[in-house]
C-alpha positions in Angstrom: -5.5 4.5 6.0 -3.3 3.2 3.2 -1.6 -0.3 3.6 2.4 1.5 3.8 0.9 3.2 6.8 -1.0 0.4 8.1 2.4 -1.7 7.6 4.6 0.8 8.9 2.6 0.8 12.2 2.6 -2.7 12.3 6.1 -2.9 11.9 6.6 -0.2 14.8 4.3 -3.2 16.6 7.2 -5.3 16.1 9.2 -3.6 18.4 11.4 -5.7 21.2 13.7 -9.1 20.6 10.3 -10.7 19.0 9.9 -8.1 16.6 13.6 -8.6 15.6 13.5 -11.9 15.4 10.5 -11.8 12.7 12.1 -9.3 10.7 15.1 -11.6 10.8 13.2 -14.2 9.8 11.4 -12.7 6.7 14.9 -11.7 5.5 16.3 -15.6 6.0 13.5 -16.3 3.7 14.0 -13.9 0.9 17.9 -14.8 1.7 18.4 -17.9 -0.2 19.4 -17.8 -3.8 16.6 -20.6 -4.9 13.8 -19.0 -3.6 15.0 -15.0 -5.2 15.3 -16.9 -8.3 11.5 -18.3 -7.6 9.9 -15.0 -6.4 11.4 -13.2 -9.7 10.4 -15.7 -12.1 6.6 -15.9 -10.4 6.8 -11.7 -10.3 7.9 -12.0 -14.1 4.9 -14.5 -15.2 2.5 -13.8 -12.7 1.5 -17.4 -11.7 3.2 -20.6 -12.4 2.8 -24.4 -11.6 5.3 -26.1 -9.5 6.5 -28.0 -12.7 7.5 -25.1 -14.1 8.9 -23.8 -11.0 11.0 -26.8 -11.2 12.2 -26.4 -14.4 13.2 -22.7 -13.9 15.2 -24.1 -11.0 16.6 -26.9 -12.4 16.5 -28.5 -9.3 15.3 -31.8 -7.9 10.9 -31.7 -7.8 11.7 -32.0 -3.6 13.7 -29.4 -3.4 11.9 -27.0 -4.9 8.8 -27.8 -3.3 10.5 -27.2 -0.1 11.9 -24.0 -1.4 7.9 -23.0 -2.4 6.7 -24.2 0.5 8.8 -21.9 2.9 7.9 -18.5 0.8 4.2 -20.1 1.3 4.6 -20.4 4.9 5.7 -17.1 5.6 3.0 -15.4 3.4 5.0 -14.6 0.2 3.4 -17.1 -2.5 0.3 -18.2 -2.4 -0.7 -21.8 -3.7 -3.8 -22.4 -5.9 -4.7 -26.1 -6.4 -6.5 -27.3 -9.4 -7.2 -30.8 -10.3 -3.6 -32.0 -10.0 -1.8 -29.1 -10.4 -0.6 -26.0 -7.7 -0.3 -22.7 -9.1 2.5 -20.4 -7.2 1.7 -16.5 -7.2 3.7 -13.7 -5.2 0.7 -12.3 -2.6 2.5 -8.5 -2.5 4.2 -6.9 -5.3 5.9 -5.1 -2.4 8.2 -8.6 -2.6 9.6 -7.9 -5.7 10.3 -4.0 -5.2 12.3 -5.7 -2.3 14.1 -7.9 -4.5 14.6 -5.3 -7.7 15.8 -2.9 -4.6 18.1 -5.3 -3.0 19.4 -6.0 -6.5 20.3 -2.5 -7.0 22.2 -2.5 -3.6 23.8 -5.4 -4.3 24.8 -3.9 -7.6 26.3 -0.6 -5.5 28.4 -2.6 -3.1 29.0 -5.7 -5.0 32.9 -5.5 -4.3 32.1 -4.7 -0.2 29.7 -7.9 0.1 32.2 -10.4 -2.0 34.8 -9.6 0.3 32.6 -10.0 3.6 33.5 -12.6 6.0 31.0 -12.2 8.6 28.2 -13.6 6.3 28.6 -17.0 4.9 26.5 -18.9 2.0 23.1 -19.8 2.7 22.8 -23.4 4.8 20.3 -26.0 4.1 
């Protein structure tokens, strides 16, 4: 069986308010502007340490880390420690076909999601 059709069973497993509420989840994770910027720029090199996951951030060392660890919590990135260092990697390339796809969306109704009031900025 190939992993779509193992995936798309699971997700038909998902069914009921707690399989909503994990899809929900999963796209809270991919929905804050930090961590798209992380999973593109660790789809684009392949692997990167966290200091350079800082720098492509340009945030604060803590922040990111927290950023990496929720995409490592929910399965996204994995983390490789050697010696002092962790090395970041995207687990699924399915991840960035998601982002590249919700790029193109985003791209096709730019004007309709600026101008949305239902969904506010990220929180946290």
């Amino acid at each position: 069986m190939s992993p779509t059709a193992t995936h798309q069973g699971a997700v038909r497993d998902l069914g009921g308010e707690t399989g909503r509420e994990l899809v929900a989840k999963f796209f809270r994770a991919l929905g804050d502007p930090t961590r798209l910027d992380l999973l593109a720029f660790l789809m684009e090199v392949g692997e990167a340490t966290g200091t350079e996951c800082v720098e492509r951030a340009g945030l604060s060392q803590g922040r990111v880390s927290a950023h990496l660890g929720c995409l490592v919590n929910c399965g996204l990135v994995s983390v490789r420690r050697q010696g002092r260092f962790a090395y970041y990697r995207v687990v699924d390339e399915r991840v960035g076909q998601l982002v590249s796809l919700g790029r193109g969306m985003t791209a096709d109704h730019a004007a309709s999601i600026a101008a949305c009031l239902k969904v506010g900025p990220p929180t946290g």
